[in-house]
N, C-alpha and C positions, 0 to 999 in steps of 0.2 A: 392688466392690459386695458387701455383705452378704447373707446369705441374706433377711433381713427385706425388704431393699429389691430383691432381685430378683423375690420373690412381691409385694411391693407394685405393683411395674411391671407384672407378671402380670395383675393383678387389676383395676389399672384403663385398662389397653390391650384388655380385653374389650369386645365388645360387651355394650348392656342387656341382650339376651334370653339372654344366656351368662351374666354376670355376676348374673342374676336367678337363674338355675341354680345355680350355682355358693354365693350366698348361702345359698337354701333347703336345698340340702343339707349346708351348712356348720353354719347352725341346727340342724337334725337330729342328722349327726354331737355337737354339744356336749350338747345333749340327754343324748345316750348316757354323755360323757364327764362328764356332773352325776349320773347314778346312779353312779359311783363314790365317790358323798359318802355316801351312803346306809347305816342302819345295814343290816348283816346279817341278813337272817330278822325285822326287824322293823321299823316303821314310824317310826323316827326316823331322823336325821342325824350320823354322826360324823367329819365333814369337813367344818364349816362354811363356815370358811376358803374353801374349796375350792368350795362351791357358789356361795358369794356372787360368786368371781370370775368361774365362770360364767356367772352371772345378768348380771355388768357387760358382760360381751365380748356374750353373747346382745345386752343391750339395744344395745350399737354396731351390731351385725349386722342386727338387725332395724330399726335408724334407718337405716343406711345402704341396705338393701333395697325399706323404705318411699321414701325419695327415689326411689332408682332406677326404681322402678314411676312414681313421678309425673312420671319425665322431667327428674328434676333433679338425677340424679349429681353426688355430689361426690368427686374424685380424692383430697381431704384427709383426708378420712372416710374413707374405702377405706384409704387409709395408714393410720387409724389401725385399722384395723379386724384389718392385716395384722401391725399391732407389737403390738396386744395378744394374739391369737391367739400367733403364736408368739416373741414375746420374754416368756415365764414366765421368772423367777426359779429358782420350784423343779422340780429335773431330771425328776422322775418328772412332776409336772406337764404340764411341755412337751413329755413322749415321747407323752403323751394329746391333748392339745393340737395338735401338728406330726400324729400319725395325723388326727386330726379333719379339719385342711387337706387332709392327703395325700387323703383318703376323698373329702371334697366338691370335690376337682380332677381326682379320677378321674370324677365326675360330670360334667363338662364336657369332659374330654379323651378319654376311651377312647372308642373306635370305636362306633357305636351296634351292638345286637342284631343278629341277622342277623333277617330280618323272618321266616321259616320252617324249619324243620328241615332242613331241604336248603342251607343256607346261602345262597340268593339274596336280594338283597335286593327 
Protein backbone atom coordinates (compact mmCIF):
# COMPACT_ATOMS: atom_id res chain seq x y z
CA UNK A 1 0.00 0.00 0.00
CA UNK A 2 1.13 3.43 -1.20
CA UNK A 3 1.49 6.29 0.95
CA UNK A 4 -1.66 7.85 -1.05
CA UNK A 5 -3.70 4.99 -0.33
CA UNK A 6 -2.73 4.56 3.35
CA UNK A 7 -3.96 8.47 4.07
CA UNK A 8 -6.85 7.52 1.88
CA UNK A 9 -7.83 4.74 4.41
CA UNK A 10 -7.10 7.26 7.09
CA UNK A 11 -9.29 9.56 6.15
CA UNK A 12 -12.25 7.68 5.42
CA UNK A 13 -12.18 5.24 8.47
CA UNK A 14 -12.84 8.61 10.38
CA UNK A 15 -15.52 9.46 12.08
CA UNK A 16 -17.92 12.69 10.65
CA UNK A 17 -17.18 14.87 13.42
CA UNK A 18 -13.25 13.96 13.05
CA UNK A 19 -13.25 13.86 9.58
CA UNK A 20 -15.21 17.33 9.67
CA UNK A 21 -12.12 18.53 11.58
CA UNK A 22 -9.79 17.25 9.79
CA UNK A 23 -11.30 18.89 6.43
CA UNK A 24 -11.62 22.41 7.81
CA UNK A 25 -8.27 22.45 8.91
CA UNK A 26 -7.01 21.03 5.80
CA UNK A 27 -8.82 23.92 3.96
CA UNK A 28 -7.03 26.31 5.95
CA UNK A 29 -3.63 24.83 5.93
CA UNK A 30 -4.06 25.04 1.63
CA UNK A 31 -5.13 28.40 2.18
CA UNK A 32 -1.62 29.25 3.54
CA UNK A 33 -0.11 27.01 0.84
CA UNK A 34 -1.92 29.51 -2.16
CA UNK A 35 -0.26 32.55 -0.64
CA UNK A 36 2.77 31.04 -1.98
CA UNK A 37 1.57 32.01 -5.43
CA UNK A 38 1.50 35.52 -4.52
CA UNK A 39 3.59 38.12 -5.90
CA UNK A 40 6.13 39.67 -3.42
CA UNK A 41 5.45 43.01 -1.77
CA UNK A 42 2.67 43.51 -4.15
CA UNK A 43 -0.73 42.72 -5.06
CA UNK A 44 -0.50 40.33 -7.82
CA UNK A 45 0.24 36.54 -8.56
CA UNK A 46 3.39 34.86 -9.94
CA UNK A 47 2.37 31.24 -9.60
CA UNK A 48 -0.66 30.94 -11.33
CA UNK A 49 -0.25 27.52 -12.15
CA UNK A 50 0.01 27.05 -8.63
CA UNK A 51 -2.86 28.77 -7.26
CA UNK A 52 -5.33 27.47 -9.72
CA UNK A 53 -4.39 23.91 -8.48
CA UNK A 54 -5.07 25.07 -5.35
CA UNK A 55 -8.35 26.53 -6.05
CA UNK A 56 -9.19 22.80 -7.63
CA UNK A 57 -8.04 20.62 -4.56
CA UNK A 58 -9.83 23.62 -2.17
CA UNK A 59 -13.09 23.09 -4.41
CA UNK A 60 -12.80 18.70 -3.76
CA UNK A 61 -12.25 19.63 0.01
CA UNK A 62 -14.85 21.79 0.36
CA UNK A 63 -17.48 19.39 -1.81
CA UNK A 64 -16.41 16.51 0.03
CA UNK A 65 -16.77 18.54 3.63
CA UNK A 66 -20.17 19.88 2.31
CA UNK A 67 -21.36 16.19 1.94
CA UNK A 68 -20.06 15.15 4.98
CA UNK A 69 -21.88 18.00 7.14
CA UNK A 70 -25.13 16.83 5.29
CA UNK A 71 -24.66 13.23 6.37
CA UNK A 72 -23.74 11.82 3.06
CA UNK A 73 -20.00 10.96 3.00
CA UNK A 74 -18.70 9.76 0.21
CA UNK A 75 -15.39 7.32 0.66
CA UNK A 76 -14.72 7.94 -3.31
CA UNK A 77 -14.60 11.64 -2.85
CA UNK A 78 -12.34 11.36 0.21
CA UNK A 79 -10.04 9.27 -2.03
CA UNK A 80 -10.11 11.63 -4.41
CA UNK A 81 -9.65 14.22 -2.12
CA UNK A 82 -6.41 12.36 -0.60
CA UNK A 83 -4.66 11.69 -4.29
CA UNK A 84 -5.04 15.04 -5.22
CA UNK A 85 -3.55 16.67 -2.08
CA UNK A 86 -0.68 14.67 -2.08
CA UNK A 87 -0.02 12.97 -5.45
CA UNK A 88 1.50 16.76 -6.97
CA UNK A 89 3.57 16.15 -9.78
CA UNK A 90 5.84 18.99 -9.01
CA UNK A 91 8.43 18.14 -5.90
CA UNK A 92 8.33 21.49 -4.21
CA UNK A 93 4.67 21.50 -4.80
CA UNK A 94 4.03 18.33 -2.84
CA UNK A 95 6.57 19.17 0.14
CA UNK A 96 3.69 22.15 0.63
CA UNK A 97 1.12 20.12 -0.09
CA UNK A 98 2.17 16.74 2.11
CA UNK A 99 2.88 19.71 5.19
CA UNK A 100 -0.73 20.98 4.51
CA UNK A 101 -2.03 17.12 5.14
CA UNK A 102 0.66 16.60 7.88
CA UNK A 103 -0.67 20.10 9.60
CA UNK A 104 -4.47 19.37 9.34
CA UNK A 105 -3.93 15.54 10.71
CA UNK A 106 -2.16 16.95 13.53
CA UNK A 107 -5.57 18.75 14.05
CA UNK A 108 -7.37 15.59 14.66
CA UNK A 109 -4.56 13.46 16.16
CA UNK A 110 -2.50 15.30 18.68
CA UNK A 111 -3.59 15.05 22.18
CA UNK A 112 -6.12 17.92 22.95
CA UNK A 113 -4.66 21.07 25.26
CA UNK A 114 -4.33 20.50 28.84
CA UNK A 115 -7.52 22.41 29.98
CA UNK A 116 -5.29 24.63 32.62
CA UNK A 117 -1.83 25.49 33.42
CA UNK A 118 -1.25 23.06 35.80
CA UNK A 119 -1.70 20.42 33.28
CA UNK A 120 -5.15 18.76 34.55
CA UNK A 121 -7.48 18.25 32.30
Amino acid sequence: MNEIDTQSLWLTELDDARKLIFLAALGHALTVVGRNSYEMFGSGVDEPEQLRLINEIMHRVMACMHRVALGKGDPALERVVASWVLGAEDPSMGRMLDCAWRTAKDAVTAPPAAATAGGAA
